[in-house]
C-alpha positions as CSV (number, residue, x, y, z in Angstrom):
1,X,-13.6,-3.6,14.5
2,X,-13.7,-7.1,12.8
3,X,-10.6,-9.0,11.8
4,X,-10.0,-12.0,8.9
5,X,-7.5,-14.5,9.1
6,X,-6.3,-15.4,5.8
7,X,-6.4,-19.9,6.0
8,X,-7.3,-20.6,2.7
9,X,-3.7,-21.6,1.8
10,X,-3.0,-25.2,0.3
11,X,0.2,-25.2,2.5
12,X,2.8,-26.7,-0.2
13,X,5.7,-25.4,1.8
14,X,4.2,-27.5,4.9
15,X,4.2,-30.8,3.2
16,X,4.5,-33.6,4.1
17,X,2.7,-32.4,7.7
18,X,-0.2,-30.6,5.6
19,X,-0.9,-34.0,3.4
20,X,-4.0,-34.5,5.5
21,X,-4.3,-31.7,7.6
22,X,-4.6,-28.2,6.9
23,X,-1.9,-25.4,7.7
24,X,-4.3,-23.7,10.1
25,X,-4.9,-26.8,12.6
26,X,-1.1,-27.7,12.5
27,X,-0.7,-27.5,16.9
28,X,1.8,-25.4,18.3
29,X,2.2,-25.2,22.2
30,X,-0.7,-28.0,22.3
31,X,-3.6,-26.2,20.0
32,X,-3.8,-25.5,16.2
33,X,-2.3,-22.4,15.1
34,X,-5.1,-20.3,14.4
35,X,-6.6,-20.9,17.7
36,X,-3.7,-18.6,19.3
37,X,-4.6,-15.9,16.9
38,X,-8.3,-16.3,17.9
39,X,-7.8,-16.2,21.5
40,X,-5.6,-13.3,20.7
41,X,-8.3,-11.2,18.7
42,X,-10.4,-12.1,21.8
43,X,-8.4,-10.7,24.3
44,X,-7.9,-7.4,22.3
45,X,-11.7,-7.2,22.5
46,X,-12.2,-8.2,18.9
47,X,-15.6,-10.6,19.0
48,X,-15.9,-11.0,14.9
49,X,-14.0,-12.8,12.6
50,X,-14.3,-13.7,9.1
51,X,-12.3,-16.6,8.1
52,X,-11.3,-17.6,4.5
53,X,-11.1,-21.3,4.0
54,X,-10.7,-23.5,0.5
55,X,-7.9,-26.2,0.9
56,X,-9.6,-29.0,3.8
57,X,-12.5,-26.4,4.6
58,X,-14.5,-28.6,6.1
59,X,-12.1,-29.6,8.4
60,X,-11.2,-26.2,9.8
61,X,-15.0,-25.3,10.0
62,X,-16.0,-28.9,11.9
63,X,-12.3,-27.8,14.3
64,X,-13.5,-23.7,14.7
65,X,-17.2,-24.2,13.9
66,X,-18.7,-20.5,15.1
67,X,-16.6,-19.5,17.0
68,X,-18.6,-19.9,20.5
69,X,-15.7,-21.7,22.0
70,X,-13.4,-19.0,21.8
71,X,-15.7,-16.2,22.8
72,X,-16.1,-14.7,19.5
73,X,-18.2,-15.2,16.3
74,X,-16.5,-16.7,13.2
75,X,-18.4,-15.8,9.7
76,X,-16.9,-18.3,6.9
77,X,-15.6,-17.2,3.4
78,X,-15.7,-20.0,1.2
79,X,-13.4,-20.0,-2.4
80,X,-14.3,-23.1,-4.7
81,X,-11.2,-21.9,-6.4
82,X,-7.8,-20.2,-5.3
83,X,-8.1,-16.9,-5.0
84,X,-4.6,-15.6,-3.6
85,X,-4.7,-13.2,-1.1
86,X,-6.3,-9.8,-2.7
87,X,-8.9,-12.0,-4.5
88,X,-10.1,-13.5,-1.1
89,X,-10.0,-10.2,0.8
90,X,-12.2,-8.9,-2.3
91,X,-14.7,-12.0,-1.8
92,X,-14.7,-11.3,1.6
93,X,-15.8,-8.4,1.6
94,X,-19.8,-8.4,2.0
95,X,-18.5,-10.2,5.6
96,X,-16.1,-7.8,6.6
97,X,-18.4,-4.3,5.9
98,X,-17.5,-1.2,4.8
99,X,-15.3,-0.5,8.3
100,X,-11.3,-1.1,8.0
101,X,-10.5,-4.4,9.7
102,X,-7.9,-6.1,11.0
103,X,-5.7,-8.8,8.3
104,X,-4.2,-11.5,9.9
105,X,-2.1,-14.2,7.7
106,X,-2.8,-17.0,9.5
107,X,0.6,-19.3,9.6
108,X,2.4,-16.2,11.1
109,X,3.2,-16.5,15.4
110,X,3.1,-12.9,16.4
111,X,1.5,-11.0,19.2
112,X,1.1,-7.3,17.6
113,X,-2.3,-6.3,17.0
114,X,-2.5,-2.6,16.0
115,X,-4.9,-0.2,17.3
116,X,-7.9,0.8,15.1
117,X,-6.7,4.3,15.0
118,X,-3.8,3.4,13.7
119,X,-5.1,3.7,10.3
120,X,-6.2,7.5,10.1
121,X,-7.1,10.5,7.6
122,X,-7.5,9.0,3.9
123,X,-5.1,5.9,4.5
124,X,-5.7,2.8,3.4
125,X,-3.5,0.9,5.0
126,X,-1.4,0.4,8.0
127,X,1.4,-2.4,8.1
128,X,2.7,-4.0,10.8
129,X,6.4,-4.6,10.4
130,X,9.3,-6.8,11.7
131,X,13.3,-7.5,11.7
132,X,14.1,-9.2,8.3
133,X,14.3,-12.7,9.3
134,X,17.3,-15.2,7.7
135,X,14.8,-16.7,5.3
136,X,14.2,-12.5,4.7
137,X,17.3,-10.7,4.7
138,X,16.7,-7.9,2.4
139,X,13.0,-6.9,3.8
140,X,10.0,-5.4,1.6
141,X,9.6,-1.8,3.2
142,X,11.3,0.9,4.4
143,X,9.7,3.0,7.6
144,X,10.5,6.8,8.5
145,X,8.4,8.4,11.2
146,X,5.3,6.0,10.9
147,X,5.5,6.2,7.1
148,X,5.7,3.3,4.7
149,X,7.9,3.6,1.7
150,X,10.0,1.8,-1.1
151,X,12.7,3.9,-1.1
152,X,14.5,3.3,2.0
153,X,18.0,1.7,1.4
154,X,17.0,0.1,5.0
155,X,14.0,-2.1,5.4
156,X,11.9,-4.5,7.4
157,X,9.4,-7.2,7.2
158,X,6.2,-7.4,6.4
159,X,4.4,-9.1,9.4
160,X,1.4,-10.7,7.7
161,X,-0.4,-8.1,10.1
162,X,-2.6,-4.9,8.9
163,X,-5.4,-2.7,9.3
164,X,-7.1,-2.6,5.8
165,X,-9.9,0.0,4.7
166,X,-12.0,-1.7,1.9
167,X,-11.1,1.2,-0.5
168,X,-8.1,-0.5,-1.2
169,X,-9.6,-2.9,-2.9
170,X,-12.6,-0.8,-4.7
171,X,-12.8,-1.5,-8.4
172,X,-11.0,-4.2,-9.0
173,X,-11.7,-7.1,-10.9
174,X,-13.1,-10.2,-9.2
175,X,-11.5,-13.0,-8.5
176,X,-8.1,-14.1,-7.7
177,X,-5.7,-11.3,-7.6
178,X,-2.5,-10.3,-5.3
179,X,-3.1,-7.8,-2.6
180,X,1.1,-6.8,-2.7
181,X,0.5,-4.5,-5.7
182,X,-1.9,-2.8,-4.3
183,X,-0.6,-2.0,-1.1
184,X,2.5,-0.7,-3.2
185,X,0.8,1.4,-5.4
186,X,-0.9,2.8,-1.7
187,X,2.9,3.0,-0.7
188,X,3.8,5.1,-3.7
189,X,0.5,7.5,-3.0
190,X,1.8,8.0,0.3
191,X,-1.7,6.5,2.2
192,X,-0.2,3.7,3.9
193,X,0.6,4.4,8.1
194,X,3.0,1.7,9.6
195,X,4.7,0.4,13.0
196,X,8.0,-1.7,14.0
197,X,6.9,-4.7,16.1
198,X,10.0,-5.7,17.6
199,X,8.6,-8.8,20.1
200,X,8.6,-12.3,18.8
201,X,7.1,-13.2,15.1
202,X,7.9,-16.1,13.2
203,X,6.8,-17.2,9.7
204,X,5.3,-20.4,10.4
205,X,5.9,-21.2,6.5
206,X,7.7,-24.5,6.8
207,X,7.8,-27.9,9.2
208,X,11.6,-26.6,10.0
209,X,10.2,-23.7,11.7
210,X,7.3,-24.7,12.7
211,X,9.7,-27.2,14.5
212,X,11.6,-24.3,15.5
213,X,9.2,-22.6,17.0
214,X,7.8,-25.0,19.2
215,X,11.2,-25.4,20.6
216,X,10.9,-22.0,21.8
217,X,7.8,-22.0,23.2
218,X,8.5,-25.0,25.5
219,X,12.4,-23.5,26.4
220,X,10.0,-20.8,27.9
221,X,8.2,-22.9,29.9
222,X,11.5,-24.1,31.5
């Protein structure tokens, strides 16, 4: 199975820290962000990665470059123009195959990495989700016996973590498009699987919690 880690972000949210450096690169616990998840993907035996890079590309490819370091191979997407998150996955897509992958956003800290049998019979989908965060508090799915719905008067987070199958994405438009619409409209056909991660995940969305996290990390180390 292959996996892409969405780093194509400008990282507004991240200013002033993402002036001159991109969101991906930002170091927590002493390495840039999306080296965890790559070292991550590795250890779960996952030895292909497509990344999507617009915002400082060149500065995350010079950082990554093929991926050698990390024991892995890293296949670059590049956007000359912002294409949100369904529009990148779309443009990836002669990288990734015709095999569901693994989706990765790539300023979340988190650990899950579902099985590739998670996603089974016709689905086209399976989401990892969390606890609703402060920042979060009212969720985005509900979750009844490995099922993702809308309906649920309870909910959780979306983790920034899925298997997707490329069918999810078959005849749409190109270029830049959400991907939440069409997971819901997934959701609503009743083809999307999920799980509850309930270990440590963070939204690396902003220097506060970036800050925050960090803290963590090195009160562990303690």
């Amino acid at each position: 199975m292959k996996a892409m880690i969405l780093a194509a972000g400008l990282g507004k949210r991240m200013r002033p820290l993402t002036d001159h450096c991109p969101k991906p690169l930002l170091p927590i616990d002493g390495k840039p962000l999306i080296v965890h998840h790559l070292e991550r993907l590795r250890d779960a035996g996952i030895d292909e990665v497509v990344i999507n890079v617009s915002y400082r590309a060149e500065q995350i490819i010079e950082a990554l470059g093929d991926g050698g370091n990390y024991g892995l191979r890293i296949r670059w997407s590049r956007e000359t123009e912002p294409l949100e998150t369904g529009g990148g996955i779309q443009h990836a897509l002669p990288l990734l195959g015709e095999m569901p992958f693994l989706l990765i956003n790539g300023d979340v800290w988190c650990e899950a990495i579902p099985a590739k049998q998670a996603l089974g019979g016709s689905d086209l989908a399976h989401l990892v989700l969390v606890d609703n965060p402060p920042h979060h508090a009212n969720g985005d799915f509900g979750l009844m016996a490995g099922r993702v719905n809308q309906t649920s008067a309870s909910r959780l987070t979306y983790a920034g973590i899925s298997l997707i199958h490329p069918q999810l994405l078959a005849g749409h438009r190109q270029g830049a498009f959400a991907l939440a619409p069409l997971l819901r409209a997934a959701i609503d056909d009743h083809r999307v699987s999920g799980e509850h991660f309930t270990g440590p995940w963070v939204d690396v969305g902003t220097p506060e919690r970036l800050a925050m996290l960090e803290n963590e990390l090195q009160q562990r180390k303690r």
